[in-house]
C-alpha positions as CSV (number, residue, x, y, z in Angstrom):
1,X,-29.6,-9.3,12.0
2,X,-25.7,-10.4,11.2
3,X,-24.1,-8.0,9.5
4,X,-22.6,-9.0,6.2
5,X,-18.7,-7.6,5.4
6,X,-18.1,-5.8,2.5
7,X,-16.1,-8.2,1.1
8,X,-18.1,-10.7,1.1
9,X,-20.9,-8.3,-0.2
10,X,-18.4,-7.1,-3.0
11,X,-17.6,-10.9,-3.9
12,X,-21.2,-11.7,-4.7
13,X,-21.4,-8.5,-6.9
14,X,-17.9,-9.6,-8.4
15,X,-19.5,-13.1,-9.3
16,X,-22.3,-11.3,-11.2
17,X,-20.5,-10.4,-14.1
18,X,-17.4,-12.7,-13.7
19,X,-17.7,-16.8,-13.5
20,X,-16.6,-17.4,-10.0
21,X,-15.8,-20.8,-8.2
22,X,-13.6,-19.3,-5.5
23,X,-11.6,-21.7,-3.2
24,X,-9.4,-20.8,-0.5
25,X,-6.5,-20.9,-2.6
26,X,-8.0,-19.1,-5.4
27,X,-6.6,-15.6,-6.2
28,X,-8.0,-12.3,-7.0
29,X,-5.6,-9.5,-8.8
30,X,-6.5,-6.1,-9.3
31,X,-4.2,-4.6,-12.0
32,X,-3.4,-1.4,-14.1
33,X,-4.8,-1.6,-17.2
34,X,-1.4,-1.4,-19.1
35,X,-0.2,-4.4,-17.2
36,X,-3.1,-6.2,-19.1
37,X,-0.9,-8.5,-21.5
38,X,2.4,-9.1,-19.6
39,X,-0.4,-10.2,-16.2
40,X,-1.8,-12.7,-18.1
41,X,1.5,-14.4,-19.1
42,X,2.5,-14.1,-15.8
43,X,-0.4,-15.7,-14.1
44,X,-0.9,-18.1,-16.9
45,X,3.2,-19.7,-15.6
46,X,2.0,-18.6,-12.0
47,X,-1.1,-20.8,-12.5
48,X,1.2,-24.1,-13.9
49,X,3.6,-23.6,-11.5
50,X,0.9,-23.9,-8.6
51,X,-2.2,-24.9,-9.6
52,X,-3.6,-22.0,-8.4
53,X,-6.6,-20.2,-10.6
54,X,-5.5,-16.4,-10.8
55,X,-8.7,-14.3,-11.8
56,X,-7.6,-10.7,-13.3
57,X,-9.5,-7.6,-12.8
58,X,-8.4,-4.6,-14.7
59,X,-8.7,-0.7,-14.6
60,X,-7.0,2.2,-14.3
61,X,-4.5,2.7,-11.1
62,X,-7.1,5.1,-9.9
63,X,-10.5,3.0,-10.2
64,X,-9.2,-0.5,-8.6
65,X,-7.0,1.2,-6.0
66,X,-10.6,3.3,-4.9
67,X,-12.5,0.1,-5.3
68,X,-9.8,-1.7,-3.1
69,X,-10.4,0.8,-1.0
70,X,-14.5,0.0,-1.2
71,X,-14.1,-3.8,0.3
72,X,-13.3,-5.1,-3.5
73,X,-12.1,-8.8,-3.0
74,X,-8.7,-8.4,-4.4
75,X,-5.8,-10.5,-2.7
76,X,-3.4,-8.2,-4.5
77,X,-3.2,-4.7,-6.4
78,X,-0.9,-3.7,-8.7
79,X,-0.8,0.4,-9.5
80,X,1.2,2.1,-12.3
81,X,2.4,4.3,-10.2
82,X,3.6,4.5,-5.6
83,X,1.0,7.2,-4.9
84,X,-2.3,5.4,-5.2
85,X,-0.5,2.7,-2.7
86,X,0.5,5.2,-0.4
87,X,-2.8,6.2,-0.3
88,X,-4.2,3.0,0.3
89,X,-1.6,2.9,3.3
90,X,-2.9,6.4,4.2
91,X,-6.6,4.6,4.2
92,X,-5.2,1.9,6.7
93,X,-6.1,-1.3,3.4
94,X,-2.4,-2.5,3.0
95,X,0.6,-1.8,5.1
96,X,3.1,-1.2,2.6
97,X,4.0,-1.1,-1.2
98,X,6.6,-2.8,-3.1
99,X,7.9,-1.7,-6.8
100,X,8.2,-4.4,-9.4
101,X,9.1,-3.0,-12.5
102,X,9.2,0.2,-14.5
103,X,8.3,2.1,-17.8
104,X,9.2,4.6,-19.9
105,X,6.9,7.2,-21.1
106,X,6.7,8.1,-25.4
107,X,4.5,9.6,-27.9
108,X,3.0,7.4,-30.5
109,X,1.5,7.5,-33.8
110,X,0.5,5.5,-36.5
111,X,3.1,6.4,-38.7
112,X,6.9,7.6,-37.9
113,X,7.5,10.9,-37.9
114,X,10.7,12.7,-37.2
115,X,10.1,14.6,-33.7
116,X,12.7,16.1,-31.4
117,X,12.2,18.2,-28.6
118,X,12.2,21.6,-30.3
119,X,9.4,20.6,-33.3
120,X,7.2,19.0,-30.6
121,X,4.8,21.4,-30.4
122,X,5.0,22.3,-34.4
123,X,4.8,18.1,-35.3
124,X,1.2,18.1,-32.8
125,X,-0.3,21.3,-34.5
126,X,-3.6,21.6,-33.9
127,X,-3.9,17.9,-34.1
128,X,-5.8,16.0,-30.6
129,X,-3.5,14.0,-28.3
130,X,-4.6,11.2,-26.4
131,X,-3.9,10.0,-22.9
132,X,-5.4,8.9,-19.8
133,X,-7.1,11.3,-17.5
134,X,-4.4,13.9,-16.2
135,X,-6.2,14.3,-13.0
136,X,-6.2,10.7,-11.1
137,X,-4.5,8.3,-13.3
138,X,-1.1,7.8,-13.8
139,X,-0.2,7.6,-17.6
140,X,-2.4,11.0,-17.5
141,X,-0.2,12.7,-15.0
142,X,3.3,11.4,-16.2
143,X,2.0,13.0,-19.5
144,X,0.8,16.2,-18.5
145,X,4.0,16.5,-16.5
146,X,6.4,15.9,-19.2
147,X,4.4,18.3,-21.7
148,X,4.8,21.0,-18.8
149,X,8.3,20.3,-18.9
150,X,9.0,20.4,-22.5
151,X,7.0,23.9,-22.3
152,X,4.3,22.3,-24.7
153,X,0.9,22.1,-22.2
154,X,0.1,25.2,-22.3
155,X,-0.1,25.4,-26.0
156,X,-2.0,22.1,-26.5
157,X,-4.2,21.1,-23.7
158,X,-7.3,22.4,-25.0
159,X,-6.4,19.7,-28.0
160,X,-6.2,16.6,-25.2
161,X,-8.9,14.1,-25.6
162,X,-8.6,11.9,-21.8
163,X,-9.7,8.4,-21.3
164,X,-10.2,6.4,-18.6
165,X,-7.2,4.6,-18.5
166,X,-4.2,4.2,-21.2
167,X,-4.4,1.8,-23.4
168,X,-8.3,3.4,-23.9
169,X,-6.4,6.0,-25.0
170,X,-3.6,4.8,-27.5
171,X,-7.0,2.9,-28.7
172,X,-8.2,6.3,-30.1
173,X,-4.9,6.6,-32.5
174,X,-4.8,3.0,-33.1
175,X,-8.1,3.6,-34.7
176,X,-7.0,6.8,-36.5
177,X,-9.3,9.0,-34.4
178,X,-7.0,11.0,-32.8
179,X,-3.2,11.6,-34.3
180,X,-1.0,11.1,-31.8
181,X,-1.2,9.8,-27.9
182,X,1.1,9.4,-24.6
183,X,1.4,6.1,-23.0
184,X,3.5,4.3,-22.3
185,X,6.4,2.0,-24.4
186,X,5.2,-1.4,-23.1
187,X,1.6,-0.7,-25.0
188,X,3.5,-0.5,-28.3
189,X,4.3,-4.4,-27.4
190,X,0.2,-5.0,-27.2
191,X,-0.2,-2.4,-30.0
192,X,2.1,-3.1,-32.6
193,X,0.5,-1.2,-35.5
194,X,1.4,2.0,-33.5
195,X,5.0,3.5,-33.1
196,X,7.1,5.7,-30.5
197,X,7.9,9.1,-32.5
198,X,9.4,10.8,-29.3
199,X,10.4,9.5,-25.9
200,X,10.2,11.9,-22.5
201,X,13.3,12.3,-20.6
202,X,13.3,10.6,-17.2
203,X,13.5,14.3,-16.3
204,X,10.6,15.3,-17.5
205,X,8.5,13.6,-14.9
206,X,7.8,11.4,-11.5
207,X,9.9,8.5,-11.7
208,X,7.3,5.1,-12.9
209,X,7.6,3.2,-11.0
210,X,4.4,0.1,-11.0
211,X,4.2,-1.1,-7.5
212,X,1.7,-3.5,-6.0
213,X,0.7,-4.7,-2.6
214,X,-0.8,-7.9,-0.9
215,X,-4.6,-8.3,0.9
216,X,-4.0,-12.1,2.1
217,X,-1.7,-14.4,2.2
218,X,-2.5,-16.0,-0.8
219,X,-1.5,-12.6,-2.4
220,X,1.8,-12.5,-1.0
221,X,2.4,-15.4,-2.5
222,X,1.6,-13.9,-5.7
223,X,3.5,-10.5,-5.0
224,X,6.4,-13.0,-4.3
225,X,6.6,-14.6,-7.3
226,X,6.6,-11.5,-9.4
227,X,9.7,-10.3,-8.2
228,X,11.1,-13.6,-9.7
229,X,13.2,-14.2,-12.9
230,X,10.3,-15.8,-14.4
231,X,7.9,-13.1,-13.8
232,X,10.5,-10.2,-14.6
233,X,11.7,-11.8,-17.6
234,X,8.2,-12.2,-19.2
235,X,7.6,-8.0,-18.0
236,X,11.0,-7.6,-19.7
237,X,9.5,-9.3,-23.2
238,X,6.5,-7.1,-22.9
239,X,8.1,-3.7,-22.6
240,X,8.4,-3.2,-19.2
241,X,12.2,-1.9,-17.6
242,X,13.5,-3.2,-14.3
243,X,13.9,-1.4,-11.6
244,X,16.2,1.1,-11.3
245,X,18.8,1.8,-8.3
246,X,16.4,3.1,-5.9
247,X,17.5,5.0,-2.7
């Protein structure tokens, strides 16, 4: 009996739930889940400038690079963070990573409140803090590493209600269930109703950097074109920050 590959099994799962008419120069992107709003803009001018139909899958850094990992039939991934795409190198599924644009990491509400770093951990009380799981995905770790920093985690984490990704989290203070949330400043462009009350020091945490990486061809294309102006500048009107100087 021929064996079938995984990706071909995974793109008959994929087509389950998703209306597929693939063709060879079709393209499949698996993204972080805060790049959900600036990725459509971009594939929307990627798509006019090509003709190329660009089908977006997203999730949380941790989930899509995993079901990269699986045989998933993305032509490109695009993490929130380098360390999921070096350990999809480590896994022998892409040979390298490239950063494309950065973030900064803040503290929302629905309201504005007057926080510096010395009232931090008076302004949360005992009041529940959303973010995206500290364990595995990135908006989760940059948080729980800049609380450590500041000398708040300690004090609050029994108070820190995790989602699976983080604009699932903001979406619990958007809502009013929960006070406050980390994320990250580019979700207060696809959330306006919330606000930044405090903003982590670089310092405080890993450097973000949202890197991404190319399956096929087709996807290098793609990972191509999002270095370009077009492409930065429309991450640049969604909250994203370019790249810093990198070594």
């Amino acid at each position: 009996m021929k064996r079938i590959p995984r990706r071909a099994l995974w793109i008959a799962g994929f087509c389950i739930g998703v209306p597929c008419s693939v063709t060879a120069d079709d393209i499949t992107v698996f993204a972080a889940s805060s790049l959900r709003d600036a990725l459509g803009t971009v594939a929307a001018e990627y798509e006019a400038e090509t003709d190329v139909t660009v089908t977006l899958v997203f999730a949380a850094s941790s989930a899509i690079a995993r079901q990269v990992a699986q045989g998933a039939p993305a032509d490109v991934v695009l993490l929130a963070d380098q360390a999921w795409g070096h350990w999809l190198i480590d896994e022998g599924i892409v040979q390298k990573v490239d950063p494309f644009a950065s973030n900064r990491l803040v503290m929302v509400a629905r309201d504005q409140i007057q926080v510096d770093r010395q009232n931090l951990a008076q302004i949360i009380g005992d009041n529940l803090v959303a973010m995206a799981q500290v364990d595995a995905v990135p908006a989760g770790r940059y948080a729980r590493a800049g609380l450590v920093s500041l000398g708040v985690w300690d004090r609050i984490e029994q108070q820190v209600v995790q989602a699976a990704n983080v604009r699932a989290a903001l979406r619990f203070v958007q809502r009013g269930e929960v006070r406050f949330g980390v994320g990250y400043a580019s979700d207060l462009v696809a959330l306006p109703d919330l606000v930044e009350i405090y903003a982590f020091a670089p310092d405080t945490h890993e450097m973000i950097l949202y890197s991404g990486a190319h399956l096929t061809q087709q996807g290098n294309d793609f990972m191509i074109y999002l270095q370009s102006v077009t492409a930065q500048d429309i991450l640049g009107d969604w909250g994203f920050a370019p790249l810093p100087d990198l070594p």
